[in-house]
C-alpha positions as CSV (number, residue, x, y, z in Angstrom):
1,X,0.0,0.0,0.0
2,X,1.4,3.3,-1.0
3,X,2.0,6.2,1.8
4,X,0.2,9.8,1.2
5,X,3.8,11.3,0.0
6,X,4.1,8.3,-2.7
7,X,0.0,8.6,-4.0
8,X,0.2,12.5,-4.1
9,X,3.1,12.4,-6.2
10,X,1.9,10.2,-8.9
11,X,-1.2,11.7,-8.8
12,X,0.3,15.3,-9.5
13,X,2.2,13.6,-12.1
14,X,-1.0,12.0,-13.7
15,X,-2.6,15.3,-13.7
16,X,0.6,17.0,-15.4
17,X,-0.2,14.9,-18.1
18,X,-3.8,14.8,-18.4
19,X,-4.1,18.6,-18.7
20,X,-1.1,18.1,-20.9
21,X,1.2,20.2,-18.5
22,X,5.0,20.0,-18.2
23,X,7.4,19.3,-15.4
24,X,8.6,23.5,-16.8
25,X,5.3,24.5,-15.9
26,X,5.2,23.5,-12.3
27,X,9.0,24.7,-12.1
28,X,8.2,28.3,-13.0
29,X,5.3,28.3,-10.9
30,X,7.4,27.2,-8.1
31,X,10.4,29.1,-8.9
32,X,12.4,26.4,-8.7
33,X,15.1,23.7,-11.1
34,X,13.5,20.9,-12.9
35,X,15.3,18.6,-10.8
36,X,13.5,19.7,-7.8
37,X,10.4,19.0,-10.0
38,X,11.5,15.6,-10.2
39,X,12.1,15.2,-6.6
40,X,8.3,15.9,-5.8
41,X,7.4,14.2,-8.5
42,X,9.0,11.0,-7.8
43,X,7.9,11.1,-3.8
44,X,11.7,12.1,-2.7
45,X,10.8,15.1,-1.2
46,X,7.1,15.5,0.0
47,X,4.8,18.3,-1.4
48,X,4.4,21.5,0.6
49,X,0.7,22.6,1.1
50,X,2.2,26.5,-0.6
51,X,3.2,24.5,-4.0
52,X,0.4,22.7,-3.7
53,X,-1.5,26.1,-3.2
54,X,0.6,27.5,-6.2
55,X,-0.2,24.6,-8.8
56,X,-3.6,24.7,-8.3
57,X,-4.0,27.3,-10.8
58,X,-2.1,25.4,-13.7
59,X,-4.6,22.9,-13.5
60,X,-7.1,24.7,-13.3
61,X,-8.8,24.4,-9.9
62,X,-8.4,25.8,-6.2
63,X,-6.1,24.4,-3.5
64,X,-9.1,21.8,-2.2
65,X,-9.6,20.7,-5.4
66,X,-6.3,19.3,-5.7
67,X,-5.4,18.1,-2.7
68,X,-8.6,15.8,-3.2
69,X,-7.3,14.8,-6.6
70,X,-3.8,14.1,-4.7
71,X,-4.8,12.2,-2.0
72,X,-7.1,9.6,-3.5
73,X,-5.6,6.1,-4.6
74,X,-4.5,6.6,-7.8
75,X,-7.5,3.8,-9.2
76,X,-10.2,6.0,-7.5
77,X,-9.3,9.3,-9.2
78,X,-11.7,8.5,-12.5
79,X,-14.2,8.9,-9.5
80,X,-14.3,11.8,-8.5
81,X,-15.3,14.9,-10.2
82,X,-13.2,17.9,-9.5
């Protein structure tokens, strides 16, 4: 069973793709290198509720929305309507 830091992390990563976003777009929101990208997006380092807060937008919804989206097992997420 995967931890909250490991199913929020694919999850962002699944919604990078399915509002075709990019790994740059989360970087310039987040003022931050690629790499660090990578970091969150592979579960090294855990998501901070202000980046969540801050890629909201890209994705078009509010903070809530995405957390929702984040913390859900991943086969649940075609479930729920954000």
């Amino acid at each position: 069973m995967a931890g909250l830091i490991d199913t929020s992390s694919r999850n962002l990563a699944a919604e990078l793709v399915r509002h075709r976003k990019t790994r740059g777009d989360l970087a310039k929101v987040w003022g931050c290198a690629l790499s660090t990208v990578d970091k969150r997006l592979d579960g090294s380092i855990p998501l901070t509720i202000k980046e969540i807060e801050e890629a909201a937008p890209v994705f078009d919804m509010n903070s809530t929305q995405l957390v929702m989206l984040l913390i859900q097992p991943i086969d649940s997420i075609k479930q729920f309507k954000a």
